[in-house]
DRENTORKOL-3810 file (N, C-alpha, C; in nm, 4 decimals):
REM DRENTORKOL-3810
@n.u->2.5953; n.v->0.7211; n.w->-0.6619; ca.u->2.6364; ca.v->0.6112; ca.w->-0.5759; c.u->2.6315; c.v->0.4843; c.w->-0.6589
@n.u->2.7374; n.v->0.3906; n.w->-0.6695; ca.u->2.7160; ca.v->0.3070; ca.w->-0.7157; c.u->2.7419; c.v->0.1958; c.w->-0.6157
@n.u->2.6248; n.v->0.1044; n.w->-0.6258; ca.u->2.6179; ca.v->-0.0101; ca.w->-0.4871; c.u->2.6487; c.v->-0.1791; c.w->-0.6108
@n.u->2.7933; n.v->-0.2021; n.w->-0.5554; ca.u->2.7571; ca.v->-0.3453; ca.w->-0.6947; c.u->2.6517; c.v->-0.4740; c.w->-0.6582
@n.u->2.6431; n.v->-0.4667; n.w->-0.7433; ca.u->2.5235; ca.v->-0.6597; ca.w->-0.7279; c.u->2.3697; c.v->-0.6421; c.w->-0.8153
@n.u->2.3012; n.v->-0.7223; n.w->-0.7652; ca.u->2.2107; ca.v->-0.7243; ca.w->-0.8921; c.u->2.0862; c.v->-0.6292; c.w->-0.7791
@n.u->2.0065; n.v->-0.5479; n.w->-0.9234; ca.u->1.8764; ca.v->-0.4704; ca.w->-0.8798; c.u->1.7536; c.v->-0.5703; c.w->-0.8933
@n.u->1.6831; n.v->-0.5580; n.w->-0.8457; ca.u->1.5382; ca.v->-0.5772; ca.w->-0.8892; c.u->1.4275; c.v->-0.4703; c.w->-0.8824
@n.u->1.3353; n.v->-0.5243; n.w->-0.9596; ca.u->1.2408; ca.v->-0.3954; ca.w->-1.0286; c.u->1.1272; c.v->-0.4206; c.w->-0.8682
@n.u->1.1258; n.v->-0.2853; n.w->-0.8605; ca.u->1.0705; ca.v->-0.2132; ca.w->-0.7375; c.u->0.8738; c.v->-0.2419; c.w->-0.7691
@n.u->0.7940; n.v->-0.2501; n.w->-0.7547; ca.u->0.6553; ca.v->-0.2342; ca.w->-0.7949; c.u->0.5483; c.v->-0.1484; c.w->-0.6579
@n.u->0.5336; n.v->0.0071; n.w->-0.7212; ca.u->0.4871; ca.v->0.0442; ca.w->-0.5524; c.u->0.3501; c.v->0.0293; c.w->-0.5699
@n.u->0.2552; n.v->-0.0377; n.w->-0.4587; ca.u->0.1854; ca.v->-0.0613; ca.w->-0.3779; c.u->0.1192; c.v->-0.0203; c.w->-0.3133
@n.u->-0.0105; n.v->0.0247; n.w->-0.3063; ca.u->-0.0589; ca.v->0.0825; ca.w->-0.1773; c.u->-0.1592; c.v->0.0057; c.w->-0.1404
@n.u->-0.2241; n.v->0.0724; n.w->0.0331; ca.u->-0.3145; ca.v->0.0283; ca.w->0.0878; c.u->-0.4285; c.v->-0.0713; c.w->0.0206
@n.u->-0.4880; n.v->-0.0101; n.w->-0.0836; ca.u->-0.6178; ca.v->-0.0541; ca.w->-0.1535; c.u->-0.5501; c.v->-0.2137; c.w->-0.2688
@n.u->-0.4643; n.v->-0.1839; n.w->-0.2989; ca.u->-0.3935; ca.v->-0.2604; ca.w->-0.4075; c.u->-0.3260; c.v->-0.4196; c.w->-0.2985
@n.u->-0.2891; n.v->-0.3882; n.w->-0.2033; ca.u->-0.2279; ca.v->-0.4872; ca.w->-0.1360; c.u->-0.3693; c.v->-0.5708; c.w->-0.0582
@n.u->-0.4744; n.v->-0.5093; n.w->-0.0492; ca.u->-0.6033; ca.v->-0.5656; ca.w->0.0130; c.u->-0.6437; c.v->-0.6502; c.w->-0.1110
@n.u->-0.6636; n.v->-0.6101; n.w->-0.2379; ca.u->-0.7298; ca.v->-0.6403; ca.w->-0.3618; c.u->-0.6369; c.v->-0.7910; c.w->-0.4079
@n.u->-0.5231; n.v->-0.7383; n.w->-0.3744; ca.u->-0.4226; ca.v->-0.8711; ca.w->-0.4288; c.u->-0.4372; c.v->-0.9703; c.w->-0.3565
@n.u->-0.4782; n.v->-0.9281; n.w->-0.2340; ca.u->-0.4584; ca.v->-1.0596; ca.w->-0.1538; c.u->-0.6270; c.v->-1.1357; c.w->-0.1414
@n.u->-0.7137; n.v->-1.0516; n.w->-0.1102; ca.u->-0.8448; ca.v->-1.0892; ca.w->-0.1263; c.u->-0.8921; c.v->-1.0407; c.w->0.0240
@n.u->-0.7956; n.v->-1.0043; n.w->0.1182; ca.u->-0.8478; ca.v->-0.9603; ca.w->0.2641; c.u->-0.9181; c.v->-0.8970; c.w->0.2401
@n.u->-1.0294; n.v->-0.9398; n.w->0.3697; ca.u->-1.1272; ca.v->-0.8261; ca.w->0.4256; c.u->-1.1015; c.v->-0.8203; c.w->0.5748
@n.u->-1.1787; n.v->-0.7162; n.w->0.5946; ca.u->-1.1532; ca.v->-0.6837; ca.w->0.7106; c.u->-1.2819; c.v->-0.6571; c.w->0.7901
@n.u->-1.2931; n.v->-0.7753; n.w->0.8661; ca.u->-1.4455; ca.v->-0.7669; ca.w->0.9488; c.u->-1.4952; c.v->-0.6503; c.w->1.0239
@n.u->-1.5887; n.v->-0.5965; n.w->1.0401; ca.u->-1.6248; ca.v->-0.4986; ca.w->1.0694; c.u->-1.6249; c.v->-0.5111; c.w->1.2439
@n.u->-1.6290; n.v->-0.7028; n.w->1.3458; ca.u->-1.6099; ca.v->-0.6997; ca.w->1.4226; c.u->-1.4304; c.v->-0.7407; c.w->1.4513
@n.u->-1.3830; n.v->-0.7229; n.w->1.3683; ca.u->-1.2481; ca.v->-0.7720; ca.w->1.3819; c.u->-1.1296; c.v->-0.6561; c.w->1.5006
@n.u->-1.0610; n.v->-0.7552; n.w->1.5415; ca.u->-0.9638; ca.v->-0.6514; ca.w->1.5925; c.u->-0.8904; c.v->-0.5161; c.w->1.5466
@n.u->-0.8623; n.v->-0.5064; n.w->1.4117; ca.u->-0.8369; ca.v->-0.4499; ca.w->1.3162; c.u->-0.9238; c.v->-0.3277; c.w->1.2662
@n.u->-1.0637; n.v->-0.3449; n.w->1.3008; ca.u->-1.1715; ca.v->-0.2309; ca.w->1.2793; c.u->-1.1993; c.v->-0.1423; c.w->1.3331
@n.u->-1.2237; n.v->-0.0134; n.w->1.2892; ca.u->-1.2478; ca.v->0.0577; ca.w->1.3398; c.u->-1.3519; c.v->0.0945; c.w->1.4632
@n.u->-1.3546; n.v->0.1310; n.w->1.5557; ca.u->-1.4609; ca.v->0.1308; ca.w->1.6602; c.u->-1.5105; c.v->0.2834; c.w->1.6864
@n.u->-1.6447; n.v->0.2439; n.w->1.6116; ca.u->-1.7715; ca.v->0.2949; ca.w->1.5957; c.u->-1.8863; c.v->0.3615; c.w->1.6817
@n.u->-1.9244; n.v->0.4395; n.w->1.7073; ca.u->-2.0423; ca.v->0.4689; ca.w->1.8143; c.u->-2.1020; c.v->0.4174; c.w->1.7372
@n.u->-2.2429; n.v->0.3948; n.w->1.8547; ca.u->-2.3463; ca.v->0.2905; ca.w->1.7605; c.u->-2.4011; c.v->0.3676; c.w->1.6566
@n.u->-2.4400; n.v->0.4851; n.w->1.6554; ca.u->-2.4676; ca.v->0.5393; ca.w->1.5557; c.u->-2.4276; c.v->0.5690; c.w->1.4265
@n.u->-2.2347; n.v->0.5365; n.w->1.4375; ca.u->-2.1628; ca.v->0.5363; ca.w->1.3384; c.u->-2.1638; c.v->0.7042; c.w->1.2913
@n.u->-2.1480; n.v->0.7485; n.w->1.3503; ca.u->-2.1388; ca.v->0.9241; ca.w->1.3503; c.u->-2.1094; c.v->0.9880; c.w->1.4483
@n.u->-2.0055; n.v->1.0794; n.w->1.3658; ca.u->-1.9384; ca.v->1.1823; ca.w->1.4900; c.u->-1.9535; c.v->1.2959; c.w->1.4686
@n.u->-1.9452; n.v->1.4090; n.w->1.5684; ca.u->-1.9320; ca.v->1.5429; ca.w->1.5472; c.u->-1.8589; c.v->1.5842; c.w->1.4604
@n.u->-1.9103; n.v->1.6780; n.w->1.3224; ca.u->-1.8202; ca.v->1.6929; ca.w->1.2057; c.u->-1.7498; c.v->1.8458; c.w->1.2076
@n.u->-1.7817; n.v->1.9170; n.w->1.2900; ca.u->-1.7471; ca.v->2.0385; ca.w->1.3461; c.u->-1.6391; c.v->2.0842; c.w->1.3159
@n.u->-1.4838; n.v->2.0469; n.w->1.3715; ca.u->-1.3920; ca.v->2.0518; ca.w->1.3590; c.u->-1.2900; c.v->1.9220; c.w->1.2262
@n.u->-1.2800; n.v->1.9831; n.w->1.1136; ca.u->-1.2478; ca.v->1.8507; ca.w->1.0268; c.u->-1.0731; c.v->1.9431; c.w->0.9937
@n.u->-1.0053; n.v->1.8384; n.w->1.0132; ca.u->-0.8717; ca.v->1.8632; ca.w->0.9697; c.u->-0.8323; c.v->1.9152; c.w->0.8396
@n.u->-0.7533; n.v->1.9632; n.w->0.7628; ca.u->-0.7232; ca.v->1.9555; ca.w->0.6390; c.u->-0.6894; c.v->1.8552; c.w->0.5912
@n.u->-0.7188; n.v->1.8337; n.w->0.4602; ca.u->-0.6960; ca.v->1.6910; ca.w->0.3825; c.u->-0.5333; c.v->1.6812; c.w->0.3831
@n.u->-0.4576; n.v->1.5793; n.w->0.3970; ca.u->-0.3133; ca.v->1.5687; ca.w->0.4005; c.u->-0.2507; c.v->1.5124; c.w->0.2322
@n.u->-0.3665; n.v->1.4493; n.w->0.1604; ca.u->-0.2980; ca.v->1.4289; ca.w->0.0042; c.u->-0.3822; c.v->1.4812; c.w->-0.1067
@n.u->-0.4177; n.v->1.4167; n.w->-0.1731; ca.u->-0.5170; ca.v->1.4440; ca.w->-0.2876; c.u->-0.6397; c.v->1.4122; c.w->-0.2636
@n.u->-0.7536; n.v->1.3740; n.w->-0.3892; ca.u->-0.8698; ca.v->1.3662; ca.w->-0.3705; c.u->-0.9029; c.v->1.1909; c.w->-0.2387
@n.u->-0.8381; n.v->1.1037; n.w->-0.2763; ca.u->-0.8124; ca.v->0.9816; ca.w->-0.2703; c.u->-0.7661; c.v->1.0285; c.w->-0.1034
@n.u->-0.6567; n.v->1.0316; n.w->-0.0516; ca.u->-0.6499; ca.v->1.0949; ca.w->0.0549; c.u->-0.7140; c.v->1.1528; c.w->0.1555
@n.u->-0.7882; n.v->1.2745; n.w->0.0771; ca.u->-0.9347; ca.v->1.3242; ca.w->0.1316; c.u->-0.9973; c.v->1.2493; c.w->0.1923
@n.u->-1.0464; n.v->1.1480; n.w->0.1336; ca.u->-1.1320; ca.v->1.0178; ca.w->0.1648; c.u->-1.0841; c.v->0.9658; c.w->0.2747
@n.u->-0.9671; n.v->0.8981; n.w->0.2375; ca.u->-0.8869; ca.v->0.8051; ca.w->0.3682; c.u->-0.8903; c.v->0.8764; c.w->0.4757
@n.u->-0.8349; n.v->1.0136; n.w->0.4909; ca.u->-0.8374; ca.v->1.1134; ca.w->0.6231; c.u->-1.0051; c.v->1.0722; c.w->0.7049
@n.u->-1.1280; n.v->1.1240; n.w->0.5826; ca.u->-1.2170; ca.v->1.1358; ca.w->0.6823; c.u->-1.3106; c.v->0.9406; c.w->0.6888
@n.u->-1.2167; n.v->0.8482; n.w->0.6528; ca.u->-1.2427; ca.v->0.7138; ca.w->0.7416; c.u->-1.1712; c.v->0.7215; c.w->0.8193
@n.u->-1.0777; n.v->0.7499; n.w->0.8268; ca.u->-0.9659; ca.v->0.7658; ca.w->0.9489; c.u->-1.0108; c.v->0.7891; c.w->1.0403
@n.u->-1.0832; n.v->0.9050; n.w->1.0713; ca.u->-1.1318; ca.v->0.9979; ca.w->1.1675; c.u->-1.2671; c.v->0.9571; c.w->1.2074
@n.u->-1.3473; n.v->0.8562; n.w->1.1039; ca.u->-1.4959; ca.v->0.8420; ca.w->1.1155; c.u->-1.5846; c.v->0.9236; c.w->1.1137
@n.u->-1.5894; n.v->1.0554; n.w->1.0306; ca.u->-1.6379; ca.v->1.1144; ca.w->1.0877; c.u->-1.7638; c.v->1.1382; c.w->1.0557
@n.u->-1.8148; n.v->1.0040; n.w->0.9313; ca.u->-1.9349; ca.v->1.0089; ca.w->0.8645; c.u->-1.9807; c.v->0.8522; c.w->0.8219
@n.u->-2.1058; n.v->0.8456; n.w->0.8534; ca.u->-2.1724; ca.v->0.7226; ca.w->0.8747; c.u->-2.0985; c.v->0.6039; c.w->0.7654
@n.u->-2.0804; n.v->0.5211; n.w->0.7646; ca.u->-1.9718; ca.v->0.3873; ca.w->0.7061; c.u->-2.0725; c.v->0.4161; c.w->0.5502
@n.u->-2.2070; n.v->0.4160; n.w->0.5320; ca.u->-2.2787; ca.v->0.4333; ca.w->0.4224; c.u->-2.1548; c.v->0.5703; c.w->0.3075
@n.u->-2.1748; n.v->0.6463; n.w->0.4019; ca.u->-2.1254; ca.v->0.8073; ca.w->0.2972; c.u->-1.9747; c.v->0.7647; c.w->0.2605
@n.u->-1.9125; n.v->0.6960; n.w->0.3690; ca.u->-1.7964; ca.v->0.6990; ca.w->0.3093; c.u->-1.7733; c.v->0.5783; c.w->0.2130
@n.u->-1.7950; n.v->0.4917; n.w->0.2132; ca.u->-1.7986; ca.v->0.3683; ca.w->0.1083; c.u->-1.8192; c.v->0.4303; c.w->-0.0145
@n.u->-1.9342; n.v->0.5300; n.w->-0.0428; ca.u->-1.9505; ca.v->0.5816; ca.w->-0.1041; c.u->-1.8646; c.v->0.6789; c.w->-0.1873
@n.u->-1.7884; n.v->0.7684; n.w->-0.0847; ca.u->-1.7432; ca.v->0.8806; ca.w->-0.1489; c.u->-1.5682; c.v->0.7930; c.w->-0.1606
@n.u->-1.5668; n.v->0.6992; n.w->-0.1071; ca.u->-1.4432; ca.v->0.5939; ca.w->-0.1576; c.u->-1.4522; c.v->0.5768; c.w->-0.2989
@n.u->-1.5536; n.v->0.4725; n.w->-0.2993; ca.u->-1.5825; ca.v->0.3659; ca.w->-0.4316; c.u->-1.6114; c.v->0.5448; c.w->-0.5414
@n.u->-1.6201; n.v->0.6398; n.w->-0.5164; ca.u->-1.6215; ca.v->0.7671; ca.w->-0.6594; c.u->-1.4698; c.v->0.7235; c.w->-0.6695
@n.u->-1.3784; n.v->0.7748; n.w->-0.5579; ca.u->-1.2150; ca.v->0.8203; ca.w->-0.5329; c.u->-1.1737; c.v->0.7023; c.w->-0.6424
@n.u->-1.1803; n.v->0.5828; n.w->-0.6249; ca.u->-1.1229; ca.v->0.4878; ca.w->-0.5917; c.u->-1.1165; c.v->0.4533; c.w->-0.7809
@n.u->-1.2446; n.v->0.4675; n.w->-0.8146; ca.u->-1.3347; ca.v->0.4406; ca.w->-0.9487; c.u->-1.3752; c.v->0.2745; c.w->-0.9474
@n.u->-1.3454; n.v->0.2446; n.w->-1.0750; ca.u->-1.3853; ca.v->0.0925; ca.w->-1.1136; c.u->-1.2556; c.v->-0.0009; c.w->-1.1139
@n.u->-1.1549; n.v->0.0875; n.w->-1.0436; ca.u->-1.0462; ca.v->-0.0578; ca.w->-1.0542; c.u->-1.0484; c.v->-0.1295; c.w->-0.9055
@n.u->-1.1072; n.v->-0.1125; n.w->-0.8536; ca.u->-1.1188; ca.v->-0.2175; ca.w->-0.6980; c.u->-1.2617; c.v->-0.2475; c.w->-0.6620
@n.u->-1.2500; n.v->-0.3767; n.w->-0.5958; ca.u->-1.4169; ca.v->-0.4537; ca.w->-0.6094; c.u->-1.4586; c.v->-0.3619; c.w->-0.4662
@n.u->-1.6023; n.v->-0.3862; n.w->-0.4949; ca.u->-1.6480; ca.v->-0.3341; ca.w->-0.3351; c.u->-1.6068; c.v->-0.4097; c.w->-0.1942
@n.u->-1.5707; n.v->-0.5448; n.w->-0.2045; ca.u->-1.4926; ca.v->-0.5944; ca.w->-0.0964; c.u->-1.3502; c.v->-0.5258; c.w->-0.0335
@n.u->-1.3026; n.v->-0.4679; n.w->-0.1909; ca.u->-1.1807; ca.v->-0.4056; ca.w->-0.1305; c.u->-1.2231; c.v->-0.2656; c.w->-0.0406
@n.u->-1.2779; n.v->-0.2107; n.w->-0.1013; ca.u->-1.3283; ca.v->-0.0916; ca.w->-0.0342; c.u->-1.4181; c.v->-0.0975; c.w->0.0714
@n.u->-1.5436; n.v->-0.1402; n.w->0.0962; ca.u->-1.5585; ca.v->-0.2189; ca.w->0.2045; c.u->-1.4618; c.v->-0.2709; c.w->0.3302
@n.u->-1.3460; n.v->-0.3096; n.w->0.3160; ca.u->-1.2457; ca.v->-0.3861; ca.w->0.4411; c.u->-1.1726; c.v->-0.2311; c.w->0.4227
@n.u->-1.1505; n.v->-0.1398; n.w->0.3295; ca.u->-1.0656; ca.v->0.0141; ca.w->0.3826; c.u->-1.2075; c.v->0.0659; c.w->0.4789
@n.u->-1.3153; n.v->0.0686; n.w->0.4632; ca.u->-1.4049; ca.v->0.2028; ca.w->0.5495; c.u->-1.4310; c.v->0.0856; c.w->0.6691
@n.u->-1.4187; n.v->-0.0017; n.w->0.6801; ca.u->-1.3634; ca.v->-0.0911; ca.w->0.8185; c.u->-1.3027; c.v->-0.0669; c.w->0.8750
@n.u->-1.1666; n.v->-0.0967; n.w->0.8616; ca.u->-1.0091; ca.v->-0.1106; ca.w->0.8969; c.u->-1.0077; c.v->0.0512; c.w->1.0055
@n.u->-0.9343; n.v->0.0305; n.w->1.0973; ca.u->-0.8975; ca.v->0.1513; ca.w->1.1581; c.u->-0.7261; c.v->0.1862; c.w->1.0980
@n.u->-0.7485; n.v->0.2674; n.w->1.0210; ca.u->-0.6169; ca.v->0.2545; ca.w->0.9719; c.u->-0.4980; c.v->0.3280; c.w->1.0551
@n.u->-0.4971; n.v->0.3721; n.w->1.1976; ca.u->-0.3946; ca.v->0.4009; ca.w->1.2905; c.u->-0.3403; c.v->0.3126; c.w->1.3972
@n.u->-0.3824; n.v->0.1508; n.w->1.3099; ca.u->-0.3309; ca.v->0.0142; ca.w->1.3677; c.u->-0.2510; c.v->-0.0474; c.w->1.2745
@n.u->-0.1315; n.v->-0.1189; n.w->1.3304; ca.u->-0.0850; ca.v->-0.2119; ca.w->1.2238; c.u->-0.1754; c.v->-0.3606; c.w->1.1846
@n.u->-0.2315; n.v->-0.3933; n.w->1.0616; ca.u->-0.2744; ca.v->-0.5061; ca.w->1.0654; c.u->-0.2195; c.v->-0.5816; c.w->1.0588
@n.u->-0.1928; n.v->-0.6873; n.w->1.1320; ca.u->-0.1071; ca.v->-0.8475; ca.w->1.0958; c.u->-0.2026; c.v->-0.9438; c.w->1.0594
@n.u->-0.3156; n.v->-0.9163; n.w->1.0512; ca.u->-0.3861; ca.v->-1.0718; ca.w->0.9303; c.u->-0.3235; c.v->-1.0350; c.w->0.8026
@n.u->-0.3720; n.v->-0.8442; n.w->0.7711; ca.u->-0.3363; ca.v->-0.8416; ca.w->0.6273; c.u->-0.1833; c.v->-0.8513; c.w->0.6184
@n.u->-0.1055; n.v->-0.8064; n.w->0.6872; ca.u->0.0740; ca.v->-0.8552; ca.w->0.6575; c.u->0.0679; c.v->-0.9548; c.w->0.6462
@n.u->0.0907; n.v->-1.0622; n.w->0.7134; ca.u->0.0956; ca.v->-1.1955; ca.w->0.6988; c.u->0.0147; c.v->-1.2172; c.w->0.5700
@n.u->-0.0798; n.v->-1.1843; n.w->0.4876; ca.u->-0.1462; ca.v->-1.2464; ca.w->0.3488; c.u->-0.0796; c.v->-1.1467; c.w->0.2797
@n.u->-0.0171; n.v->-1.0789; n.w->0.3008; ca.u->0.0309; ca.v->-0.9912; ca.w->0.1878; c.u->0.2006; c.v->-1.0704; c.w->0.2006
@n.u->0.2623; n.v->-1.1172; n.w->0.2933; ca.u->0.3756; ca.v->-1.1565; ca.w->0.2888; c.u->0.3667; c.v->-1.3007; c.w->0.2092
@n.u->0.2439; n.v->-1.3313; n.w->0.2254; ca.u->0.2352; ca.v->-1.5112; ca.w->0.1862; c.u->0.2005; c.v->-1.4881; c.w->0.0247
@n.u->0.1160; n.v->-1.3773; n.w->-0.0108; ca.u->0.1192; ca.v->-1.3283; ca.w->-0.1542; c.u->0.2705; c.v->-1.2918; c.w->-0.2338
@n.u->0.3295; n.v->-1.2344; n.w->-0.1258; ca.u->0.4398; ca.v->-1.2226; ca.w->-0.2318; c.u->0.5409; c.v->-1.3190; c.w->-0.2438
@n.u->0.5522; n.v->-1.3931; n.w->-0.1431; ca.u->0.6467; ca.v->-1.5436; ca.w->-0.1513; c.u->0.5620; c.v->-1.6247; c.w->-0.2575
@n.u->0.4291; n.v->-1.6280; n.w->-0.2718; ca.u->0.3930; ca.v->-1.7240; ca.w->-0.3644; c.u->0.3538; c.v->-1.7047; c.w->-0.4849
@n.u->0.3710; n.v->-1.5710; n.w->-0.5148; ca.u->0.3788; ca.v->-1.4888; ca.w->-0.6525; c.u->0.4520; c.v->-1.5415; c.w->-0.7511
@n.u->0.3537; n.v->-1.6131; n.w->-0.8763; ca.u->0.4902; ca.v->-1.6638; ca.w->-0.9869; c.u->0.5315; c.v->-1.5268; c.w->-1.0164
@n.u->0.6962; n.v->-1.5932; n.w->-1.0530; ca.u->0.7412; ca.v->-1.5094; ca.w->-1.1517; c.u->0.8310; c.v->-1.4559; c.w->-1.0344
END
């Protein structure tokens, strides 16, 4: 297919990388967070299959909550290694990630309009 006019270079992005760039966190009482029994633990009984890789793994079981905010920060920040600060990871084992966030859109939209270059 040839489409005429000019390309630009694509740069892909994910979840952890678009939090890190922008500096969001994500309050643990925020609209955006996940909601927690007080205990922060759920019945681990029934656990889904992982849907990507090791990294994935992870995200599935914050997704689901299905282990105290301590274990998973934890078994993140292994996934994740040394390229993202603990703030970034920290606002992922927050975040309920089966919501759209609009604090972080909106700072990720205002990051890329004000991106030199």
């Amino acid at each position: 297919i040839d489409i005429p006019g000019r390309t630009f270079p694509v740069e892909r992005m994910y979840l952890e990388d678009a939090i890190e760039a922008t500096g969001y966190y994500c309050d643990p009482t925020s609209e955006f967070a996940a909601k927690l029994k007080k205990t922060d633990k759920r019945d681990q009984k029934a656990k889904p299959p992982p849907k990507r890789g090791s990294v994935g793994e992870v995200l599935d079981a914050i997704t689901l909550a299905e282990e105290p905010r301590g274990e998973r920060f934890a078994k993140l920040s292994l996934a994740l290694g040394d390229s993202y600060s603990a703030k970034t990871i920290e606002s992922i084992v927050n975040m309920d990630l089966t919501k759209i966030n609009y604090d972080l859109l909106a700072m990720l939209v205002r990051y890329v309009v004000m991106k030199p270059g």
